[in-house]
C-alpha positions in Angstrom: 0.0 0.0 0.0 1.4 3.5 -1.1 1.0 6.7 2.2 -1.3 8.3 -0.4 -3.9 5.0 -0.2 -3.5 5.0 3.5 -4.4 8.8 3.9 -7.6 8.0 1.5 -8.6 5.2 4.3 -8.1 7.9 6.7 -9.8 10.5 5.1 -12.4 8.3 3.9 -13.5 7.1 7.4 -12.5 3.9 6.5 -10.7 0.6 8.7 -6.8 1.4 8.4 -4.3 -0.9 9.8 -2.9 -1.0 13.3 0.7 -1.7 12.4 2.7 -0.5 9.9 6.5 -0.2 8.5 7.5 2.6 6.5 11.7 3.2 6.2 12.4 0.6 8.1 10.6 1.9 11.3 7.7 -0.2 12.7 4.5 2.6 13.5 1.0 1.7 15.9 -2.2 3.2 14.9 -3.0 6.1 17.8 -6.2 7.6 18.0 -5.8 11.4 19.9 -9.0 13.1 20.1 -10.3 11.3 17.1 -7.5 12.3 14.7 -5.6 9.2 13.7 -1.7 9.2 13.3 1.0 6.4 13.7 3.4 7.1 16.1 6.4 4.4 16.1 8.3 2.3 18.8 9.5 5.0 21.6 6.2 6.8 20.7 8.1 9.9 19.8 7.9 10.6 16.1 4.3 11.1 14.9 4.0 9.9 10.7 1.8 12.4 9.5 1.9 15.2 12.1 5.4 14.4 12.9 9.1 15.4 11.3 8.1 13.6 7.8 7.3 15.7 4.7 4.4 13.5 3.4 4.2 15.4 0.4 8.0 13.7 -0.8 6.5 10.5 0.1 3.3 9.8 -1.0 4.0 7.1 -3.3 6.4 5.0 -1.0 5.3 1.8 0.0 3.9 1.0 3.7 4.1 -2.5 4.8 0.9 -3.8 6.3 2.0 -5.6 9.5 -0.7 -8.7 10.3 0.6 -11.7 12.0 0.8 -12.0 15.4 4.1 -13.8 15.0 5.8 -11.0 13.3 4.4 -8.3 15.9 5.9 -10.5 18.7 9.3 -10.4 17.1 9.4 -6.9 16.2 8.9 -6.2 19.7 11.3 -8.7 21.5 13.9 -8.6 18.8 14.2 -12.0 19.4 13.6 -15.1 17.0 13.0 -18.2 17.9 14.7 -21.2 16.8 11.5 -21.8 14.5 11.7 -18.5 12.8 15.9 -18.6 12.4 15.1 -21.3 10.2 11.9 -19.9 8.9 12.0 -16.0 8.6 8.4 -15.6 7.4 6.4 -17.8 10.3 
């Protein structure tokens, strides 16, 4: 999905995903007084009203993040033996 389709979701009302990447960083859906914005791991740097210039970047890619598994290690860092051998489970 391109930061240009997500900020139609947005606009539009419609359901947006909870988890994202975008350059490498890892961003959670917030909710703040009804306006929506990802802010990423240390909850610091907002994506749109943050220290990004959208308007460079509205055709870049976002990664949708779904599975549980992958959520789990993004946040521990950690793989399991499993997923050393596997990197997509």
């Amino acid at each position: 999905m391109k930061v240009i389709d997500l900020l139609n979701k947005i606009a539009n009302g419609e359901e947006v995903p909870k988890i994202i990447e975008f350059h490498e960083q890892y961003y959670t859906l917030t909710n703040k007084n009804g306006i929506l914005d990802y802010k990423n791991n240390d909850g610091i740097d907002e994506l749109f009203n943050g220290d990004w210039d959208m308007t460079t970047c509205l055709n870049d890619e976002i990664e949708i993040i779904e599975d549980n598994k992958k959520i789990e290690r993004i946040l521990s860092g950690k793989l399991t033996p499993a997923q050393s051998k596997n990197p997509k489970i």
